[in-house]
C-alpha positions in Angstrom: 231.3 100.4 96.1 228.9 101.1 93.1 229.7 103.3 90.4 228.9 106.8 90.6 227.1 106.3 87.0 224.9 103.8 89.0 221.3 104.9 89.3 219.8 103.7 92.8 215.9 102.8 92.1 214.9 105.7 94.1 216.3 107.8 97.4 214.2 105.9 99.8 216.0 102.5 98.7 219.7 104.2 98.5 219.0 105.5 101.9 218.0 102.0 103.3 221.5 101.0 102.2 222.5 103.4 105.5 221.2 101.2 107.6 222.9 97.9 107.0 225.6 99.9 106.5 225.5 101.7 110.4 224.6 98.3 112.0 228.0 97.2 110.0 230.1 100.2 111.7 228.5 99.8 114.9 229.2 96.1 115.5 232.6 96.8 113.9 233.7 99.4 116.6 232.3 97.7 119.4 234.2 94.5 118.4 237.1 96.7 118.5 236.7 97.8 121.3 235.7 94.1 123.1 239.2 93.4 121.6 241.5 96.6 122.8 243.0 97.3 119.4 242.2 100.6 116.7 239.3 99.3 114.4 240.5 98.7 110.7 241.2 102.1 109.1 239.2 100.2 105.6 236.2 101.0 107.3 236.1 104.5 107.7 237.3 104.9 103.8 234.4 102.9 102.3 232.0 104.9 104.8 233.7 108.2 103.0 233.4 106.6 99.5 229.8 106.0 100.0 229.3 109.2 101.5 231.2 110.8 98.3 228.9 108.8 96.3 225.8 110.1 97.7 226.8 113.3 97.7 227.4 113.2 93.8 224.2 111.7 93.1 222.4 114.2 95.1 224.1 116.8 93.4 223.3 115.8 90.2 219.1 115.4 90.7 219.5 111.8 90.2 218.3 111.5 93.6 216.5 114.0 95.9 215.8 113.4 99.5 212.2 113.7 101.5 212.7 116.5 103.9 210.5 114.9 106.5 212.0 112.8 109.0 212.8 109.1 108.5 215.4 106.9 110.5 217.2 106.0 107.4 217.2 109.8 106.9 218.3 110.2 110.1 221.3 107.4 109.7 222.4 109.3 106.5 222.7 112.3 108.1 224.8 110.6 111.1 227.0 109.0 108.1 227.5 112.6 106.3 228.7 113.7 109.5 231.1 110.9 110.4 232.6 110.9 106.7 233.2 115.0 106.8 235.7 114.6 109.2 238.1 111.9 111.2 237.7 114.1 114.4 233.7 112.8 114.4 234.5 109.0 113.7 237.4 109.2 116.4 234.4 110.4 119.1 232.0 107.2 117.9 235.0 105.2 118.1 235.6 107.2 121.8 231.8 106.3 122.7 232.0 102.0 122.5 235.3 102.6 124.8 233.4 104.9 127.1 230.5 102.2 127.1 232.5 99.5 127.7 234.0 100.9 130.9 230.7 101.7 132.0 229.5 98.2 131.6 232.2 96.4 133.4 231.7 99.1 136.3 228.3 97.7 136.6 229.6 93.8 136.6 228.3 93.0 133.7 230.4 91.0 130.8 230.5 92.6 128.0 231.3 89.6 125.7 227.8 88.7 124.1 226.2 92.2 124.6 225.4 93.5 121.2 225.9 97.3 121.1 224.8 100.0 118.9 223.8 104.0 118.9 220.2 104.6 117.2 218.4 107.5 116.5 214.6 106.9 117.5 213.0 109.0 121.0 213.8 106.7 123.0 216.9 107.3 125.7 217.8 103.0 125.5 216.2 99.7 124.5 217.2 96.5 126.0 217.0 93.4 125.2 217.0 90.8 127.4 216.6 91.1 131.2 218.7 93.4 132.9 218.8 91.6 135.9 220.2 88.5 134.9 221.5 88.3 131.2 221.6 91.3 128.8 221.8 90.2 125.2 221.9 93.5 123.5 221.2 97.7 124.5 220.4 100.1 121.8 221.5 104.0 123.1 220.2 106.8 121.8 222.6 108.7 119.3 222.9 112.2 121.4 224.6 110.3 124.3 227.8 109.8 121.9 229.5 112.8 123.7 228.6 111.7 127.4 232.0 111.0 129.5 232.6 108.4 131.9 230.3 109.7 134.8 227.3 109.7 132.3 227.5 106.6 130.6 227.9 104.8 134.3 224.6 106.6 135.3 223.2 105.0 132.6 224.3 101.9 133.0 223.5 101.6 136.5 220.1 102.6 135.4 219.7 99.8 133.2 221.0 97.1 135.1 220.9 98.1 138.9 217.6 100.5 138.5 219.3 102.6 140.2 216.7 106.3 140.1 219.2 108.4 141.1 220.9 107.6 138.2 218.1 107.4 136.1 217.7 110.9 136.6 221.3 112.1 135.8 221.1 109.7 132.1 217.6 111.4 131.2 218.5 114.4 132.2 221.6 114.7 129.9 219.7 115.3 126.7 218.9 118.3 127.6 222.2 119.6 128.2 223.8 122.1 124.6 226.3 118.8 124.4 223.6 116.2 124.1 221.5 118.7 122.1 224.8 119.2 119.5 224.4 115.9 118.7 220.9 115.5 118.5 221.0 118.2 116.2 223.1 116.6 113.6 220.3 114.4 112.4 217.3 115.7 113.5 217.5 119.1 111.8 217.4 121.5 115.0 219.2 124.0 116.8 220.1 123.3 120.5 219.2 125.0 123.6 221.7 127.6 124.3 222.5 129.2 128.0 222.0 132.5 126.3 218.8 132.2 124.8 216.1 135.0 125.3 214.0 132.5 126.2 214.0 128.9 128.7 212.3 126.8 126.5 212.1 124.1 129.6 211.0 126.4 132.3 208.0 128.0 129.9 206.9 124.0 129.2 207.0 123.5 133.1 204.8 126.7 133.6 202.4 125.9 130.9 202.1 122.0 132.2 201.1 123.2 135.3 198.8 125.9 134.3 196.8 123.4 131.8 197.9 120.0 132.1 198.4 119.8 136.1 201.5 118.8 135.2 200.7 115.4 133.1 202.5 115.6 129.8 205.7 113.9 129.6 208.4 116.6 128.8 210.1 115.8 125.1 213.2 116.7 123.7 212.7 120.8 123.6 214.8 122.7 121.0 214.7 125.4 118.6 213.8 125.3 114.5 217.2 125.7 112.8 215.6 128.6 110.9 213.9 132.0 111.9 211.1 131.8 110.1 207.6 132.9 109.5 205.9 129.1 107.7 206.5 127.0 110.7 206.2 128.2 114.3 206.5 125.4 115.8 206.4 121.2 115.6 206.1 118.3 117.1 207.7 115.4 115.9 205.5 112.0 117.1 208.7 109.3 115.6 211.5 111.7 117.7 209.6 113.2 120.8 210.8 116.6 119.7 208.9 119.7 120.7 210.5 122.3 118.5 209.6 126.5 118.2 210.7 128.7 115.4 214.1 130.8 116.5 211.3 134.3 115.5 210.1 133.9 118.9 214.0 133.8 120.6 213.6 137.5 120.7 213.6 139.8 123.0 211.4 141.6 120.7 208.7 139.1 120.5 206.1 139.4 123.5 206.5 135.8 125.7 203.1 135.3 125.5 203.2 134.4 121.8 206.1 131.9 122.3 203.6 129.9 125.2 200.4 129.5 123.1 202.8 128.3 120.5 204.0 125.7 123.3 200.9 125.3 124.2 199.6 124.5 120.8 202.2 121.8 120.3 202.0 120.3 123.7 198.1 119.4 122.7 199.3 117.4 119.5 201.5 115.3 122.8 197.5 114.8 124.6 195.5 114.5 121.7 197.8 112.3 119.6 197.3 112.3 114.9 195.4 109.6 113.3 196.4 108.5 110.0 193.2 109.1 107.3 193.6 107.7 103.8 197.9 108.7 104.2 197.2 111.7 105.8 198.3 112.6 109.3 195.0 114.2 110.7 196.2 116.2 114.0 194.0 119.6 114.9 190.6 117.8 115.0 187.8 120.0 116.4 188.4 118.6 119.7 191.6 119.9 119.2 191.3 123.0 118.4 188.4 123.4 121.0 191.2 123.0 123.4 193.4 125.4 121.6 190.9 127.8 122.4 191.6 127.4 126.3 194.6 129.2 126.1 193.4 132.1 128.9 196.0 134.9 126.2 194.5 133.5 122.8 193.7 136.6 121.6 196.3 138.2 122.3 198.6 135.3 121.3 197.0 135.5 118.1 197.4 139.0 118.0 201.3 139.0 118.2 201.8 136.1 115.6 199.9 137.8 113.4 202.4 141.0 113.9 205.4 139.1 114.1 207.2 140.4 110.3 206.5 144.4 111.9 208.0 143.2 115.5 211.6 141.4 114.0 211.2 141.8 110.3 211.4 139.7 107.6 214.1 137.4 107.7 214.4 133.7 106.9 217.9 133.2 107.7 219.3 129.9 108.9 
């Protein structure tokens, strides 16, 4: 562990560290968990004393963070959240048990299967072929919570192609547990049962309407602020589809919350180019297609009197 008085070079190479260091508690646990015994108590105090460390530094200035997304972001977050309390380390330590049962329910031997939790937009990668010999399966961070019935779906996905089962696996991100987790490190708030608004069942409407039904439904969750700057995003690296909480009002006219959906499921058609480091995404054809919407006006007309509708707050 480095002194705190060290200076890392800059943020983006102290965050890299996170990564070595996740792949080191990932194949940790999972060896642990090939072997039926607690993992070594040593590795959860040096992930805490790194963690301490980082937190010092950042406190300081002598290192400030992008707030864009980045997977070594993204691991540092995970990390933070691990480190703040034993509770969260005992459920990753939980999740290698859970996915070992899962594998030996499909037949498969475990023993020379790498495992590990990552946080891109994809649900899995494997490597290797399922059929016949499975060298390693990468699962997506938000499943950490699944229980037994879940991470057997998935499984039997994977190995058996099994559809119903496919369904059950992709359909558990959208559930407020999967979402809880994905909003650890991704900087969102999850779907709740009580929102104003059903995030999913406006994207299905809208698909329909416009897109006959063609664009591949992302991750959908709400900003973790109310605010006025950002409406809504979509993030190309995660497959998120996020909406600022201003519209999860029952204040705020519907049709204002579905151009706003509407405008973000036309960055998922029309894609963003990179020009000279710049990510160029509302080309004219773009916003040609923007103009479609059959409400714009009136869309327009409600986001423009959205501060006189819920007031001005910016309040996480």
């Amino acid at each position: 562990m480095p002194a705190v008085s060290a200076m890392p070079a800059s943020a983006s190479r102290h965050l890299q560290t996170y990564v070595r260091v996740w792949h080191d508690i990932n194949r940790a646990l999972w060896m642990a968990a090939l072997e039926g015994i607690p993992p070594r108590p040593l590795i959860y105090a040096e992930l805490k004393r790194r963690v301490d460390h980082t937190r010092v530094l950042e406190k300081s200035g002598r290192i400030r963070f992008p707030s864009r997304h980045s997977p070594s972001l993204a691991i540092y977050r995970v990390c933070n959240w691990l480190a703040a309390d034993e509770a969260n380390f005992a459920e990753l330590i939980q999740a290698f048990s859970n996915i070992l049962c899962a594998i030996r329910a499909v037949d498969l031997d475990p023993h020379g299967i790498g495992i590990q939790f990552s946080m891109g937009s994809k649900r899995w990668i494997v490597l290797g072929c399922p059929a016949r010999f499975v060298r390693a399966i990468d699962f997506n961070f938000y499943y950490l919570r699944a229980d037994e019935r879940i991470w057997k779906a998935v499984l039997r996905a994977i190995v058996k192609k099994h559809a119903p089962s496919r369904v059950m696996a992709e359909r558990y991100v959208y559930t407020s547990q999967a979402q809880s987790v994905l909003a650890i490190y991704a900087q969102i708030s999850p779907l709740r049962v009580y929102d104003v608004y059903d995030l999913s069942a406006l994207f299905d409407d809208i698909n329909a309407t416009y897109f006959a039904g063609r664009v591949r439904k992302p991750l959908l969750a709400w900003h973790p602020r109310a605010n006025y700057r950002t409406l809504g995003t979509y993030n190309f690296t995660w497959d998120i589809l996020c909406v600022s909480r201003i519209f999860n009002d029952h204040r705020v006219p519907d049709v204002a919350l579905r151009f706003i959906l509407y405008h973000e499921m036309l960055h998922i058609v029309h894609g963003a180019r990179r020009v000279d480091g710049r990510l160029i995404a509302h080309t004219p054809a773009f916003r040609r297609d923007e103009r479609q919407f059959a409400e714009y006006d009136e869309a327009m007309k409600v986001i423009s009197s959205l501060r006189q509708l819920v007031g001005d707050t910016d309040t996480p």
